[in-house]
C-alpha positions in Angstrom: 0.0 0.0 0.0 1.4 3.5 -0.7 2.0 5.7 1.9 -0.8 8.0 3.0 0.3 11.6 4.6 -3.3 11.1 6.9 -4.2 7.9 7.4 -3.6 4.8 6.5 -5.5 5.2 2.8 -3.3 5.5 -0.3 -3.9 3.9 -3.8 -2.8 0.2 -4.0 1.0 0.0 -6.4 0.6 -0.4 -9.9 2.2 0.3 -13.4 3.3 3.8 -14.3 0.3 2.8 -16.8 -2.3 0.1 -15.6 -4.2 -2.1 -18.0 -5.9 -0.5 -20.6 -4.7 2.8 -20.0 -1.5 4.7 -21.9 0.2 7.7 -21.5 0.0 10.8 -23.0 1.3 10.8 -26.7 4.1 13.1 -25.3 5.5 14.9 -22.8 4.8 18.6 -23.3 6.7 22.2 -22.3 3.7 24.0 -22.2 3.2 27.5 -22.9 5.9 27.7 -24.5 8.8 29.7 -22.9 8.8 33.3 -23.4 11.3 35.0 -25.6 13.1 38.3 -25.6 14.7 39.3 -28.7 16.5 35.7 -28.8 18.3 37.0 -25.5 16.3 35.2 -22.9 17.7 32.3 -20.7 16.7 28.9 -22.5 14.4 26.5 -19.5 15.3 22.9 -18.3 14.6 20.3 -20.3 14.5 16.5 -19.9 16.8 14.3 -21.3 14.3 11.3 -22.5 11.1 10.8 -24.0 9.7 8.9 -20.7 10.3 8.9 -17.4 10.4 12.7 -17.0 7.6 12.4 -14.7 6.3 9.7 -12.7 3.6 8.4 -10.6 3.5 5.1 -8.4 -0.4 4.0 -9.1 -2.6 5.1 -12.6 -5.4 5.3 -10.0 -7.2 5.5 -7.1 -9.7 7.7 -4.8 -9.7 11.8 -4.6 -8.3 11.1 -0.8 -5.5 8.6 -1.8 -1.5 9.9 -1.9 0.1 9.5 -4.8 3.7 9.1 -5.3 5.3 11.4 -7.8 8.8 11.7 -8.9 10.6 14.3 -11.6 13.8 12.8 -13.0 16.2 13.0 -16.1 15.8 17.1 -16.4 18.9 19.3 -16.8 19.5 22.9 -17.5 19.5 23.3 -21.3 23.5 24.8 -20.6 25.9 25.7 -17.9 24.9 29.4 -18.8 21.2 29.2 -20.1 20.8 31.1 -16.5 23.4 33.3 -15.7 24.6 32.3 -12.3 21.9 29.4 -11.6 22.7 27.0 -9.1 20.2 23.6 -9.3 17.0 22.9 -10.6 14.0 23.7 -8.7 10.9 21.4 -8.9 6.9 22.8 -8.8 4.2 20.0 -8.4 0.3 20.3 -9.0 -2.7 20.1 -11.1 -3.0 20.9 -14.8 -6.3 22.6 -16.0 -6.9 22.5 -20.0 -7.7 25.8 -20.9 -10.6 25.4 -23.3 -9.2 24.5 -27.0 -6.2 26.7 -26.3 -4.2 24.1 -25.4 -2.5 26.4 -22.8 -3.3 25.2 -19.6 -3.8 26.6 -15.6 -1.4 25.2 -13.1 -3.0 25.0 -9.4 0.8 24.0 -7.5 0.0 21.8 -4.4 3.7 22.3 -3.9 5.5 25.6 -4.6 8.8 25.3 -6.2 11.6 23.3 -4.0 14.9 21.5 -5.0 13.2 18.2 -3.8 12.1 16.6 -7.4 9.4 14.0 -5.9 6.3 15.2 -3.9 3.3 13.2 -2.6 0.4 14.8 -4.1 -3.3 14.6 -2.4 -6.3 16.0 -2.7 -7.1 15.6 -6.5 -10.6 16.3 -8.1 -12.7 13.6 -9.9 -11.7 12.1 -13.2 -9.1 12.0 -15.4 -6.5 14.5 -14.1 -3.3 15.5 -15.6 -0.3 15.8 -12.6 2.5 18.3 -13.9 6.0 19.1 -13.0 7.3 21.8 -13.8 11.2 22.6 -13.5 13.3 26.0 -13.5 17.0 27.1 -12.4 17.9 28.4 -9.2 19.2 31.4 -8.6 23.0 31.5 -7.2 22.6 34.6 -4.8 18.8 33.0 -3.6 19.1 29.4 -4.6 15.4 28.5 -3.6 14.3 31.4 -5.9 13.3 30.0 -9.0 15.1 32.2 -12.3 14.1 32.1 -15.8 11.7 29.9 -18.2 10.1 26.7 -17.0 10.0 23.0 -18.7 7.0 21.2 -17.9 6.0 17.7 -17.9 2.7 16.0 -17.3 1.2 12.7 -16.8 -3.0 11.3 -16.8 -4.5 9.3 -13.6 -7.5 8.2 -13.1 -9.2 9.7 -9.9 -12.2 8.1 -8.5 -14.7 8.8 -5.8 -14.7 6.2 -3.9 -13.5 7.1 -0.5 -14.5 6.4 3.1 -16.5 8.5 5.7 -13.7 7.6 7.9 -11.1 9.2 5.2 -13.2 12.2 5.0 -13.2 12.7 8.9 -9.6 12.0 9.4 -8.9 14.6 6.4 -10.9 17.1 8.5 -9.6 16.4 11.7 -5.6 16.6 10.5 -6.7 20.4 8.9 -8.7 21.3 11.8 -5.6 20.5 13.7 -3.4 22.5 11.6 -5.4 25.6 11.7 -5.6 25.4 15.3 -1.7 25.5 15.8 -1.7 28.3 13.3 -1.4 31.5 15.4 -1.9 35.2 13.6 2.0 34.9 12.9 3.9 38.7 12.5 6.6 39.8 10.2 9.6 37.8 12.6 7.6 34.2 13.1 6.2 33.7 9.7 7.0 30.7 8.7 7.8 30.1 4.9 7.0 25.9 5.8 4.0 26.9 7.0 2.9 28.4 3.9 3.7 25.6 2.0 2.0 23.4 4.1 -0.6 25.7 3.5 -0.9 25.5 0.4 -1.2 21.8 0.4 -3.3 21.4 3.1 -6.0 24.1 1.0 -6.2 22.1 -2.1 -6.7 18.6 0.1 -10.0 20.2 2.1 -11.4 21.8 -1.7 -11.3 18.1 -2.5 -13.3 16.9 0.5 -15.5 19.4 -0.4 -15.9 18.7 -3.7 -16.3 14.5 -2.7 -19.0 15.6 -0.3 -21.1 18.0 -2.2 -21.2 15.5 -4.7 -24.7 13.4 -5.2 -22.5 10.5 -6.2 -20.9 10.6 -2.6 -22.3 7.7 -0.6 -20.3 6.7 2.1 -19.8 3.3 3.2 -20.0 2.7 7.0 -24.1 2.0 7.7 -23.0 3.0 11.2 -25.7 5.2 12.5 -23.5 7.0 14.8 -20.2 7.1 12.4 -23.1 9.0 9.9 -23.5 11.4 12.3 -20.1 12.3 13.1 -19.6 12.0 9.6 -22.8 15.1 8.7 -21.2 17.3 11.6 -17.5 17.4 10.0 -18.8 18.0 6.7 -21.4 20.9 8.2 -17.6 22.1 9.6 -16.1 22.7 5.8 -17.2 26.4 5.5 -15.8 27.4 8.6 -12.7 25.9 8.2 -12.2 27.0 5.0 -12.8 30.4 6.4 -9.9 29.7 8.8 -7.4 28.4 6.7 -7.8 31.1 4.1 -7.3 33.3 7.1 -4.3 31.4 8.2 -3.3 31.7 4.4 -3.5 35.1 4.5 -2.0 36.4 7.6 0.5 34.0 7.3 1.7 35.6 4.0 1.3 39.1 4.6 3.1 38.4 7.6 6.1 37.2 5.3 5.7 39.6 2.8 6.5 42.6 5.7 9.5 40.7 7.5 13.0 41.1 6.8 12.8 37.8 4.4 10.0 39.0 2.3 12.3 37.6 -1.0 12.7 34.6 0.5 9.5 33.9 0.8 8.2 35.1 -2.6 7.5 31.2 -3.6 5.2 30.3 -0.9 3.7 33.4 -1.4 3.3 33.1 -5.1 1.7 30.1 -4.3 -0.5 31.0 -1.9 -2.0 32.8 -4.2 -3.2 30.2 -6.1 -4.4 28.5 -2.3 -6.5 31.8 -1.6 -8.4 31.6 -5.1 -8.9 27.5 -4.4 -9.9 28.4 -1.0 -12.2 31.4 -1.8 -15.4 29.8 -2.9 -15.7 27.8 -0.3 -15.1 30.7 2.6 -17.5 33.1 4.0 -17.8 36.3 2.8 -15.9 37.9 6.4 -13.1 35.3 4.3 -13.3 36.9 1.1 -13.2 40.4 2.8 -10.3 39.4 4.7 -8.0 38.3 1.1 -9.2 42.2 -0.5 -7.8 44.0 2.5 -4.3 42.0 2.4 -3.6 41.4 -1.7 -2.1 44.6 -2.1 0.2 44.1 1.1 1.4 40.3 0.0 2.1 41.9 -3.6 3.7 44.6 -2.6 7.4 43.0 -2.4 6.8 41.9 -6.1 7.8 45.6 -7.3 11.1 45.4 -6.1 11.8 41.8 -7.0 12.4 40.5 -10.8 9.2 38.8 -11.6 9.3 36.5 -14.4 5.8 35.7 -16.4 5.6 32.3 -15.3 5.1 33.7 -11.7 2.3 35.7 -12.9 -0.3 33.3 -13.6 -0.2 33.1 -9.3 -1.4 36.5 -8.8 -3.6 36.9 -12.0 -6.0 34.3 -11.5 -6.8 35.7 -7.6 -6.9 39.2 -8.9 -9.4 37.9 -11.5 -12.0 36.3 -9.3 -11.8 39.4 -6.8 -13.2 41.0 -10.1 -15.5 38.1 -11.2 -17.2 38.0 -7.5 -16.2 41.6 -6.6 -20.0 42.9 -6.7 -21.6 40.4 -4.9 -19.4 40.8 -2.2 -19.6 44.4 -2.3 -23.6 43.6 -1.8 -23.4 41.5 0.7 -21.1 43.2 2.8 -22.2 46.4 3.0 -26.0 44.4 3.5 -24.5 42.4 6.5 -23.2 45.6 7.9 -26.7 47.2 7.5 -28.3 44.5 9.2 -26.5 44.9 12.2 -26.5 48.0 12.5 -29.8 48.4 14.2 -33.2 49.1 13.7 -35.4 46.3 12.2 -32.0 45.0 10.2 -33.5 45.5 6.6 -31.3 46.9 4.1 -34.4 48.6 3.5 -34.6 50.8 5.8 -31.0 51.5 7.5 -32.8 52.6 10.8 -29.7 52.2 13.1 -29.9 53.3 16.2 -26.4 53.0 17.2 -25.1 55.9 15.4 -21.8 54.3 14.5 -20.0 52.3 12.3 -16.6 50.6 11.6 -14.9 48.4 9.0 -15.2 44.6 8.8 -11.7 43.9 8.7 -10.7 46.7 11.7 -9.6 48.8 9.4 -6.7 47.0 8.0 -5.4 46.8 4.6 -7.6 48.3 1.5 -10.8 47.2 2.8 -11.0 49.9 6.0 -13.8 51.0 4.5 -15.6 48.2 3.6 -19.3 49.1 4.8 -18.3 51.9 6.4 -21.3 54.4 7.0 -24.1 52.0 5.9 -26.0 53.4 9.4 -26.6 56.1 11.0 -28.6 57.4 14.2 -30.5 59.2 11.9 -32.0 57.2 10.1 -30.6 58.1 6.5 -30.9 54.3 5.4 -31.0 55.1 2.1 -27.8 57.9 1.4 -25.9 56.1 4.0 -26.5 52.6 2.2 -25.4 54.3 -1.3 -22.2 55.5 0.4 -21.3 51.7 1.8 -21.7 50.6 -1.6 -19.5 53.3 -3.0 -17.1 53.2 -0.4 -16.5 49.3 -0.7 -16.4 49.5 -4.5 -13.2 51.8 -4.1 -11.8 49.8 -1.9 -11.7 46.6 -3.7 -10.8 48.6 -7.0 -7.9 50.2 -5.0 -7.7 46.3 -4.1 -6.8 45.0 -7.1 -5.0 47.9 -8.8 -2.7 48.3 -6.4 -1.5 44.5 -6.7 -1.6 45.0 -10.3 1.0 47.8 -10.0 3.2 45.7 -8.0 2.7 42.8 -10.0 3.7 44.6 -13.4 6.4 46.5 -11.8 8.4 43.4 -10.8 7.7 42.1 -14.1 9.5 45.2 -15.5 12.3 44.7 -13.3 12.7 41.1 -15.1 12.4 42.3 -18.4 15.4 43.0 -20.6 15.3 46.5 -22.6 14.4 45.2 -25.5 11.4 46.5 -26.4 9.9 43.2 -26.4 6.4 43.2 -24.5 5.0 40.3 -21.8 1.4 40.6 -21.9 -1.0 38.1 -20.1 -4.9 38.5 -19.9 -8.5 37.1 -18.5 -12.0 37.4 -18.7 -11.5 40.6 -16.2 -7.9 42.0 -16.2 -5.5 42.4 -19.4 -1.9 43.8 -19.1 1.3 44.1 -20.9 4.6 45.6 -20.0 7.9 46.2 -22.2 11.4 48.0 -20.9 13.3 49.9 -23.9 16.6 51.2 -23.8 17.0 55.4 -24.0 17.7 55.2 -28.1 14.7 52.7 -28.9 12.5 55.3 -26.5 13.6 57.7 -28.8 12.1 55.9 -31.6 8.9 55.6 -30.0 7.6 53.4 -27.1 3.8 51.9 -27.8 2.1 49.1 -25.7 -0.8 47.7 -27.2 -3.0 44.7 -25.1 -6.5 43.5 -26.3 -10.0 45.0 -25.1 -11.5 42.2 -23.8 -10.8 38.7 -23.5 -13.1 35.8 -24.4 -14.4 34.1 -21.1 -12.9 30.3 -21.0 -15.7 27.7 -19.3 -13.4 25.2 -17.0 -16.0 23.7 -15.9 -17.6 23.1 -12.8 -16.2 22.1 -10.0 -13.6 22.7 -7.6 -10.9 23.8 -9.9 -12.9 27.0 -11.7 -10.6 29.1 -9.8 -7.2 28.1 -11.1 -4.8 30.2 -11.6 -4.6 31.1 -15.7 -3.5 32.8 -18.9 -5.8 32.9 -21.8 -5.8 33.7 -25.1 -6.5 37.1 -26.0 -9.9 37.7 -28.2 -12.4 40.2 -28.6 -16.2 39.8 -26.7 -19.0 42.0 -25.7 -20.0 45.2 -27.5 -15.9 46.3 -28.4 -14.9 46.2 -32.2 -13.7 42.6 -33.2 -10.0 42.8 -32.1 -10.2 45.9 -30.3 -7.1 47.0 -28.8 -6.3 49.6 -25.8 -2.8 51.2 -27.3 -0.2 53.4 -25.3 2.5 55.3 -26.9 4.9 57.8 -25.2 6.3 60.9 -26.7 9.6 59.8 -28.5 10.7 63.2 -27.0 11.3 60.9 -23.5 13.9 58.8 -25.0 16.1 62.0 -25.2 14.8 62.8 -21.7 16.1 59.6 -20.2 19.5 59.8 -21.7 20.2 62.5 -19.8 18.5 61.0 -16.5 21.4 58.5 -15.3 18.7 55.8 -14.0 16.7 55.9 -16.8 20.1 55.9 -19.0 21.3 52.8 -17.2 18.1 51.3 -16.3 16.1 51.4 -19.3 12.3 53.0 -19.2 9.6 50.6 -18.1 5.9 51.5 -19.2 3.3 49.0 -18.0 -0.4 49.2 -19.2 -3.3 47.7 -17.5 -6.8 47.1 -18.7 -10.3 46.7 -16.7 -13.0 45.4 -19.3 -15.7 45.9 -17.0 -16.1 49.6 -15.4 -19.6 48.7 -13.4 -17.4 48.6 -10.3 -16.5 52.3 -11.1 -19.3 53.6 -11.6 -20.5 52.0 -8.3 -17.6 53.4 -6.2 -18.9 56.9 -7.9 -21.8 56.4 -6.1 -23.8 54.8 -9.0 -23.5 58.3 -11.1 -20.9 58.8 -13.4 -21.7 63.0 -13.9 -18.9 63.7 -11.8 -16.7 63.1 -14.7 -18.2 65.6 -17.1 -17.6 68.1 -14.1 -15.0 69.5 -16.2 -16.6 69.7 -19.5 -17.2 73.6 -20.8 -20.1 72.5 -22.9 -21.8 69.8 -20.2 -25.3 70.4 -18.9 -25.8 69.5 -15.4 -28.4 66.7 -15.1 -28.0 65.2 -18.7 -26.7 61.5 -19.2 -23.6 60.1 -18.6 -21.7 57.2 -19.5 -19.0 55.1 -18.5 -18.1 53.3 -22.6 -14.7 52.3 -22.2 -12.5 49.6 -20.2 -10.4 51.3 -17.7 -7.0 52.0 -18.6 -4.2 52.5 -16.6 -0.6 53.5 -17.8 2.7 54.0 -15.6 6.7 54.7 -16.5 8.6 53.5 -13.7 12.3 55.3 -13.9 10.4 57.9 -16.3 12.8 61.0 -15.6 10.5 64.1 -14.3 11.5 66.6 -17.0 9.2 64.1 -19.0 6.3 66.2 -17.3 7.3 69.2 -19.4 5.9 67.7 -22.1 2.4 68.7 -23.0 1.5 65.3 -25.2 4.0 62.9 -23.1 1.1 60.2 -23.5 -1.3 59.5 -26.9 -3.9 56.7 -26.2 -6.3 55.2 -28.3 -9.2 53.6 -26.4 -12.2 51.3 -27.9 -15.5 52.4 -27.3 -18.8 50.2 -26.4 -20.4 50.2 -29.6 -24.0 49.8 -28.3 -23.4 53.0 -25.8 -22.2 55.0 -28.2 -25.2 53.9 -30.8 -27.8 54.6 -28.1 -25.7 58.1 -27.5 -27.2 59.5 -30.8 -26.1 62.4 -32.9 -25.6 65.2 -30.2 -23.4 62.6 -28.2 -20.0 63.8 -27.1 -17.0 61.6 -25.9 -14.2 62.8 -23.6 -11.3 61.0 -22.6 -10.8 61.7 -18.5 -8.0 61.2 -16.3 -9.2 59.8 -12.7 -6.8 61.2 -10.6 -7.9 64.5 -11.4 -11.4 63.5 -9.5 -9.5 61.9 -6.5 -11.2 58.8 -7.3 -7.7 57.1 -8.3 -4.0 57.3 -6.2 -1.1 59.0 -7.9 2.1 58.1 -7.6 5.2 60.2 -8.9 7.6 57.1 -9.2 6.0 55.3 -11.9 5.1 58.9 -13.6 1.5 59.3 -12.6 1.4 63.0 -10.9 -1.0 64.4 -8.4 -1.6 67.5 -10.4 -4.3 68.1 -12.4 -3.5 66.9 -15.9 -4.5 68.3 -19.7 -6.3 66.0 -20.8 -6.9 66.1 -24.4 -10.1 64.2 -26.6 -9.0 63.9 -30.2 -11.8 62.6 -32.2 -15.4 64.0 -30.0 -17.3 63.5 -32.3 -16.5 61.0 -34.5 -15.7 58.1 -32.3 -18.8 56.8 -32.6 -17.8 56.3 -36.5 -14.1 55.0 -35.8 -15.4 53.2 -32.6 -12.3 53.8 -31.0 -11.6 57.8 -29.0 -8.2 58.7 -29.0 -6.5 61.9 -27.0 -2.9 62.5 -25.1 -2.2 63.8 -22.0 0.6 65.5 -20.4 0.9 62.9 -17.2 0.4 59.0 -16.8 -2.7 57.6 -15.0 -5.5 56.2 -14.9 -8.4 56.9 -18.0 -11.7 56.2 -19.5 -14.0 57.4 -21.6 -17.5 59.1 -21.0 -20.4 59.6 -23.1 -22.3 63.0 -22.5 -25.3 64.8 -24.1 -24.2 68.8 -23.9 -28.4 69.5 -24.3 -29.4 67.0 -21.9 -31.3 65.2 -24.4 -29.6 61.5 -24.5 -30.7 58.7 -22.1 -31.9 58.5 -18.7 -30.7 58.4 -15.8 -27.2 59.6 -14.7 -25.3 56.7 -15.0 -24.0 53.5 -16.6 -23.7 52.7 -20.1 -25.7 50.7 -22.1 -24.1 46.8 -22.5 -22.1 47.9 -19.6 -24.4 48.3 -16.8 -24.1 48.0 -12.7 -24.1 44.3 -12.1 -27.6 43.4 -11.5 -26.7 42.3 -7.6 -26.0 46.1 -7.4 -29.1 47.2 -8.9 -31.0 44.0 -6.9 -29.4 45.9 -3.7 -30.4 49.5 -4.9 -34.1 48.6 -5.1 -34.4 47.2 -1.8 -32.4 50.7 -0.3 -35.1 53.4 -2.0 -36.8 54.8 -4.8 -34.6 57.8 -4.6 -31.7 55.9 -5.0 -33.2 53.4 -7.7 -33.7 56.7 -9.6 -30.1 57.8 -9.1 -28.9 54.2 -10.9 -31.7 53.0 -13.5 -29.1 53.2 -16.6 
């Protein structure tokens, strides 16, 4: 019998390859590595066709421990990676990725020089195990550097487990997350995180099991069943405190004195907290919004490669996918116990006061904050908890996104050559140039919108991924967001001596979706045409672009002298600007200059009201695209406004790109007056 990590339940020994079953026709490096100019670092490889992975049984149960070993892999030369020192070794799950044939990678084990792991915890059916291998780095030699080389193999994974094998996998996590403390920066433990991680992925597969109608159970021990019903009743709330102990555990690494060290585990804990989130409670949930930003914040002074980015994407992408409904039911819960009759209703608290669900640490500080009042003002007050914890988790999640692409510049060479990943919910690309190719003009270009990819259901929807980048919704077929800089910069940065040595980074990010914007304006977007010389007060506007944000680490600051230092090009929603009719305007707008996004001099986005220029008015609706410049970085979209008033109604919204109907669900329930405020 195999060995089991809990219990004594692991498959029984058997071929590589049972009876009737075969291996995969070969074994893949998938994506491919990413190239530079020819100038990047070639990944491991493995010396034979077989053999570069394998398992000790083909099959057995979802609770079972299977054996797998990586052999045969060697660095492709003794300077593919300058300086590397070993192999490292990442074990988990592969996740086909539609007809892509890229795939997501949940690790159950971050990246170690150990090359065998027993793996448990695996979802129903036929599953594909990977490996996948990278170089150490000499100054941080458990710090994986460069491209990966992946190998995978197929088991079969059954069902059939014991009550007794679901209790005992309950009991050992319940034990863990009881000797978990809330660890600070000088005791977090970089094991622990691993563990961690492991330990998450083995209770989403109990879960899974148990929720499952094929899920019998074999004891016909009255009693046993009922010890059996109150551990599986006890899933949520551990989930909730192992996400918790996820959490804390890497934020508390990520502000200690080893916060590079532990950029592994973290990475791939990360890929834990999305595993872990739809099983937690919402105070979970909560809790992963008000940390992200503080467990990615040691990416922007680290080298991040791209591989290391599907870790943070996919969490960053379900905060988006499920950000409304938890907006709703936050600020909801918060209302409810607030006082009064606990409607959201009504908002009749009596207490007067309020304070954040998460004490006020991290972005979420504000998370249902003023959602009651002694007065009674149910309804402004509920409007405000809904803007308030829109911000927050947009702050959330662009924040991280800042860090994230800033480490990724610090990896890339200056080349030119842009790393680009994107989702259903986030898009981003980055490129470094040298001073002279600045000169010649810097432009980052990233899709739209991406095409939404079904995994499935099941337990696995939350995988960490890359997809392919297409056009969907109401954007032009193959829309693009394009950035270009001033080729006036590259004679700038030569005569900056960081930006000379360093190269200039420019990193461009993408929200598809601006609903969560418009909520965190508090569900009217007029605020925007503020500005506008020819806007009437109290006539329609509309949010009809993805939200775009640009930033120049190293860009030197007599770059801010220049009047047009940044020309952008953004798509427009097609059936907005239809429904806009012929005395429809567009304006490109800058959100720092409304305080509803943070500036931040380093990476060239100033705190001073920008010139902001629109281009093309008028005829966007024609060329479906509105293109202007600007004299700083930031963050921009487009608005639609009618200068006579005439247009639609409301104040708010755009049309294809409404307030997630949770949001208008919650809106109804707070007021007529505030209904009015949102109907798009």
């Amino acid at each position: 019998m195999a060995p089991s990590v809990y219990g004594g339940y692991g498959p029984k020994p058997s071929p590589v390859y049972g009876p009737g079953y075969s291996a995969p026709p070969t074994y893949s490096t998938y994506p491919p590595p990413p190239t530079y100019g020819g100038k990047s670092p070639v990944a491991p490889y493995c010396t034979t066709i077989t053999g570069c992975l394998t398992v000790n049984a083909s099959s057995g149960g979802a609770l079972d421990a299977f054996n797998l070993t990586a052999a045969n892999w060697v660095a492709a030369s003794p300077s593919a990676v300058k300086g590397a020192a070993g192999l490292l070794y990442e074990f988990g799950v592969a996740t086909p990725l539609g007809m892509s044939g890229n795939f997501g990678y949940t690790p159950y084990r971050p990246y170690s020089p150990a090359p065998s792991f027993v793996i448990q915890g695996l979802p129903v059916g036929l599953v594909d195990l990977y490996v996948c291998v990278r170089s150490a780095g000499a100054a941080t030699p458990n710090q994986p550097v460069g491209p990966r080389g992946c190998a995978s193999l197929r088991i079969n994974v059954t069902s059939e487990v014991s009550e007794r094998q679901v209790m005992d996998q309950l009991s050992a996590i319940a034990a863990f997350t009881s000797v978990i403390n809330s660890p600070n920066a000088s005791t977090a433990s970089i094991a622990a995180i691993v563990v961690a991680v492991e330990v998450s992925q083995r209770l989403a597969a109990v879960a899974a099991l148990t929720n499952s109608s094929s899920f019998v159970g074999n004891s016909g021990n009255s009693s046993m069943n009922a010890m059996y019903n109150s551990s599986r009743a006890s899933i949520p709330g551990l989930a909730t405190g192992l996400l918790q102990d996820v959490v804390d555990l890497s934020a508390a690494a990520a502000g200690g004195p080893s916060a590079a060290a532990a950029t592994t585990a973290t990475l791939a804990a990360f890929g834990a907290m999305d595993t872990l989130w739809p099983l937690a409670s919402d105070t979970g949930r909560n809790l992963v919004v008000s940390r992200v930003s503080v467990i990615t914040a040691p990416l922007a002074s680290q080298q991040v490669a791209p591989e290391d980015a599907e870790h943070v994407v996919g969490l960053l992408t379900t905060i988006l996918t499920d950000g409304p409904d938890l907006v709703i039911a936050t600020v909801s819960a918060y209302a409810a116990s607030s006082g009064g009759n606990g409607t959201t209703a009504s908002g009749n608290s009596t207490s007067g006061g309020s304070s954040s669900t998460n004490g006020g640490d991290g972005n979420m500080g504000n998370m249902g904050n003023g959602t009651g009042n002694g007065n009674g003002n149910g309804n402004g007050n509920q409007m405000q908890g809904l803007s308030e914890a829109a911000n927050a988790l947009l702050v959330a999640v662009s924040d991280s996104s800042a860090s994230l692409t800033r480490g990724l510049l610090n990896g890339a060479p200056a080349d030119g050559t842009p790393v680009r990943f994107a989702t259903a919910k986030l898009t981003a690309a980055v490129q470094r140039a040298t001073a002279a190719l600045a000169a010649a003009g810097v432009t980052v270009s990233v899709a739209a919108a991406t095409v939404s990819v079904n995994q499935g259901s099941g337990r696995h929807r939350h995988s960490r991924h890359l997809i392919a980048s297409t056009s969907t919704g109401d954007y032009a077929a193959n829309a693009q967001v394009s950035a270009s800089l001033n080729p006036a910069v590259g004679g700038l940065c030569s005569s900056d001596p960081t930006c000379a040595s360093a190269g200039l980074g420019v990193a461009l990010t993408v929200l598809p979706d601006p609903s969560l914007l418009l909520t965190a304006l508090g569900g009217s977007a007029a605020a925007l045409a503020a500005n506008m010389s020819d806007y009437t007060p109290g006539s329609s506007v509309q949010l009809v672009s993805p939200i775009v944000r640009v930033t120049a680490p190293g860009l030197p600051s007599t770059a801010f002298s220049l009047a047009s230092l940044l020309y952008l090009d953004l798509p427009v929603n097609a059936s907005a600007v239809a429904a806009g009719g012929s005395t429809a305007k567009r304006a490109l707008v800058r959100l720092q200059d409304f305080n509803v996004a943070t500036a931040d001099a380093s990476v060239g986005v100033s705190a001073s009201r920008s010139t902001t220029v629109t281009s093309n008015s008028t005829t966007a609706a024609a060329e479906r695209v509105v293109s202007g410049y600007s004299n700083t970085l930031g963050d921009f979209v487009v608005i639609q406004y009618n200068s006579n008033g005439v247009g639609q109604s409301g104040s708010g919204g755009a049309a294809g790109q409404s307030l997630p109907s949770a949001l208008l669900a919650l809106t109804s329930a707070v007021g007529a007056v505030v209904l009015g405020a949102l109907l798009l």
